[in-house]
N, C-alpha and C positions, 0 to 999 in steps of 0.2 A: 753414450758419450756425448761428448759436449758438442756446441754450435763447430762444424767445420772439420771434426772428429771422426778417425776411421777407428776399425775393430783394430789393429794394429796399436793401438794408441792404450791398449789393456794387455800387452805383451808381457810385461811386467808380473801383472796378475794372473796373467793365463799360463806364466811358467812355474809361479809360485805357487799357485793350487790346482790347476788342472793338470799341472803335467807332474812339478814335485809331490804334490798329497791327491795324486789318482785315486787313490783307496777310497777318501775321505768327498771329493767335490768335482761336481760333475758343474759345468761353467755352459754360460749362454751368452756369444758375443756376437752382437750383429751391426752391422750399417743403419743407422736411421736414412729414412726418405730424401733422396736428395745431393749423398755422399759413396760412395766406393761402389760397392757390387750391388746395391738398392738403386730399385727404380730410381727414376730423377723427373717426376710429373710436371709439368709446369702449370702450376694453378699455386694457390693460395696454402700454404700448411700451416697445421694448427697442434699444439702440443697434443691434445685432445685423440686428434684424428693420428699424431702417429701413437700412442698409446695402443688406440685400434690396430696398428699394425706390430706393436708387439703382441697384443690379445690373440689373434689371428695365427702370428707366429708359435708361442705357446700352446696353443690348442691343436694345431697341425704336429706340433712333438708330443701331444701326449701330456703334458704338463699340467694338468686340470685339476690336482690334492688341494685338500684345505691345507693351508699351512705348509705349503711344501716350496716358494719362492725367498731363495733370500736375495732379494732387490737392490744393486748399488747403481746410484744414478748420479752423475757429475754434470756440474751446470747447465745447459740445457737439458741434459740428460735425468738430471732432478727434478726437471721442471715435469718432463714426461713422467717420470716416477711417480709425483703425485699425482698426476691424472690417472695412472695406473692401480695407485689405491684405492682411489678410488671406484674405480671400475670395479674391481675384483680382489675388494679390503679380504674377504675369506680365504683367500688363495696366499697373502701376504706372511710369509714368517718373521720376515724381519725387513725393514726399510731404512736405507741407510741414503741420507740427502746432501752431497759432499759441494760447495761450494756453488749455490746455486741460492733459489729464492721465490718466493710465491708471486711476486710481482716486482717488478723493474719501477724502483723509484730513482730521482736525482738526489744523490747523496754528495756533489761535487762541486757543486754549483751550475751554474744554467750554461753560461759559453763553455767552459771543459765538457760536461754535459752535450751538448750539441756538440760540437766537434768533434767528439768520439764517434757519436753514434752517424754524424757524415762522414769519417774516414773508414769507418768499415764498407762503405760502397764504392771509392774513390777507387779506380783501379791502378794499382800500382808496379812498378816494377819489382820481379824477384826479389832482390837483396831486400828493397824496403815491405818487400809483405814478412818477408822470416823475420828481420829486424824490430817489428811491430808486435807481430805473433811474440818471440822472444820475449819483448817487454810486458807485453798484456797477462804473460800464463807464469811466469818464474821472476823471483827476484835477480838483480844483477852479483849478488853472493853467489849465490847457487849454479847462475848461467858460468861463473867462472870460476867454479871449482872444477878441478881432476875430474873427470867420467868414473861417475860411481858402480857402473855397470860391473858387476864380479864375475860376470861370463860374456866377456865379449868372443864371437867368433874366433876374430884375425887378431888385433889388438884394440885396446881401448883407445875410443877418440882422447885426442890433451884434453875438452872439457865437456860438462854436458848440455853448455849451448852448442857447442861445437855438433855434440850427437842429436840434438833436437833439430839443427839447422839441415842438416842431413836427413834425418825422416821428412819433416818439410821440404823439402825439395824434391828428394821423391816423390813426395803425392801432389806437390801441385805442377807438374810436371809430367807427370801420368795420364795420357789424355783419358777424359771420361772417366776418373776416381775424384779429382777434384774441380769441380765447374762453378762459375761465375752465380749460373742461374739456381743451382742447387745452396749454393752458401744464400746467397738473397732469402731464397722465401725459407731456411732454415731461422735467419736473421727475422724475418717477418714473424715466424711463429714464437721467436722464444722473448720477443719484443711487445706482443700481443699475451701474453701468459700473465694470467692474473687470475688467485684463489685468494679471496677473502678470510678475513678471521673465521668468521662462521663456517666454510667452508674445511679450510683446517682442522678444526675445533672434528669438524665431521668425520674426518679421515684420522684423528689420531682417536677418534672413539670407539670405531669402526676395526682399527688395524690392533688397537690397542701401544699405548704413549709407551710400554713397556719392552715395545719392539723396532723403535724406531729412533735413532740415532740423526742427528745433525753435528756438519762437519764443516769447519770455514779458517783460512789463514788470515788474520789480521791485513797482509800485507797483497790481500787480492785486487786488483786491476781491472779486473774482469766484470765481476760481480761484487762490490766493495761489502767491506765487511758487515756494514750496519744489515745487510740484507741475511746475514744469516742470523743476528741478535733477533730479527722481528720475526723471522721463519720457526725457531726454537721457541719464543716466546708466544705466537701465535699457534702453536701445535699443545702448548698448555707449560714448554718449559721442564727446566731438572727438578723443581718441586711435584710434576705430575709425573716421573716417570720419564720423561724424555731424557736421551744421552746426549751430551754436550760432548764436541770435541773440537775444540779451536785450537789453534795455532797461530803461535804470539812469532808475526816478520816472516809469516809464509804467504807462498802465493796463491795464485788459481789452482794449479794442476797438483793436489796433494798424495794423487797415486804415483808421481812419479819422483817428486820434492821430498815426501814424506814415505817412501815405500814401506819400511818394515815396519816402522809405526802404525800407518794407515794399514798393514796388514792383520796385525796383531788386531786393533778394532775390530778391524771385520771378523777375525773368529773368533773374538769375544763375542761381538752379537751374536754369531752362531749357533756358538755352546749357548748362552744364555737362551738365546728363543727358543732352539731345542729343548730343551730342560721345561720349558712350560707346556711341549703340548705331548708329554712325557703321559 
């Protein structure tokens, strides 16, 4: 998951196939470096180095087949993904890069630009970090629509900013799930990430362009859009094989904005990569 991101934050998808289609998919959800039940180092982190500790992770479960990962990585979390394919393109079945980017450009202009990237350090008060978050991950549509949630517990929040503001608060309020110093050099490494065209070029040749999906909402905040037009384009594009799937006034967070859609993709790539190492 992405910069600031717990396993919690894949609930959605972990009740939709690990738990609804047991049969079918066995799920791998963990903390990056930094966030909830993971260590929290204080040194420098690099997308690269937590790659390594998904490598690490994997290989302690047994997970070592060719073609036996199917890989979903959301914005920083995509960013580790391609380090990942790198590493270990042979193990890759399918790789799917949801709103995220090979390299962090200014697409905004230069003062929106800097100012962004100084308020995510500025420490702030409660209301104004959810109120922030809020803005940055979901359109204000969507923040104020009904709780789409079809199985709530007790009852449904009124809306699903309402139920976002609520898991945010839990977790940064949770001593030692969410810390200062762990969001920083999370922010450091996904600030720092940067794969070249050629590099690209390397991993969609490596994994095969036929197995790997790119995914971005138009109306992302986060990581703006143009950053997934040059990620797709630079892996070779839907003329080589790449899957396209944007979203025309979505936001950052397409597994939770977009669920059964963003769901459906995913087991299309599935069946699909399946089928070729048939």
């Amino acid at each position: 998951m992405g910069l600031g991101g717990l396993i919690a934050t894949w609930q959605r998808q972990i009740k939709d196939f690990s738990h609804a289609q047991s049969d079918k998919y066995t799920s791998l959800v963990f903390d990056n470096r930094g966030m909830g039940q993971s260590d929290k180092p204080f040194m420098r982190y690099s997308t690269s180095e937590m790659a390594m500790d998904l490598i690490e992770l994997l290989d302690h479960l047994g997970w070592t087949a060719q073609r036996q990962l199917h890989v979903i990585g959301v914005s920083m979390g995509g960013m580790i993904a391609q380090e990942l394919a790198l590493d270990i393109s042979d193990r890759i079945a399918s790789l799917q890069l949801v709103s995220t980017a090979a390299r962090l450009v200014n697409t905004i202009g230069y003062w929106e630009n800097l100012r962004n990237r100084i308020n995510l350090f500025i420490p702030r008060s409660l209301d104004v970090q959810v109120a922030r978050a809020k803005a940055n991950l979901y359109p204000e549509a969507w923040l104020n629509s009904p709780d789409e949630e079809p199985e709530p517990v007790v009852q449904p929040f009124p809306t699903n900013g309402d139920r976002f503001a609520a898991g945010e608060i839990r977790k940064r309020t949770n001593p030692g799930v969410f810390t200062r110093t762990g969001f920083i050099a999370q922010a450091i490494a996904a600030g720092w990430h940067y794969k070249s065209p050629a590099q690209l070029k390397e991993l969609a040749e490596e994994v095969g362009r036929e197995r790997i999906m790119v995914m971005h909402g138009t109306d992302d905040h986060m990581i703006t859009f143009p950053h997934g037009e040059v990620l797709l384009q630079d892996l070779g594009g839907e003329e080589k094989g790449v899957t396209k799937a944007f979203y025309e006034r979505k936001g950052h967070h397409l597994p939770a904005e977009e669920r059964w859609d963003f769901n459906r993709r995913v087991q299309e790539m599935v069946e699909k990569t399946s089928k070729l190492d048939r």
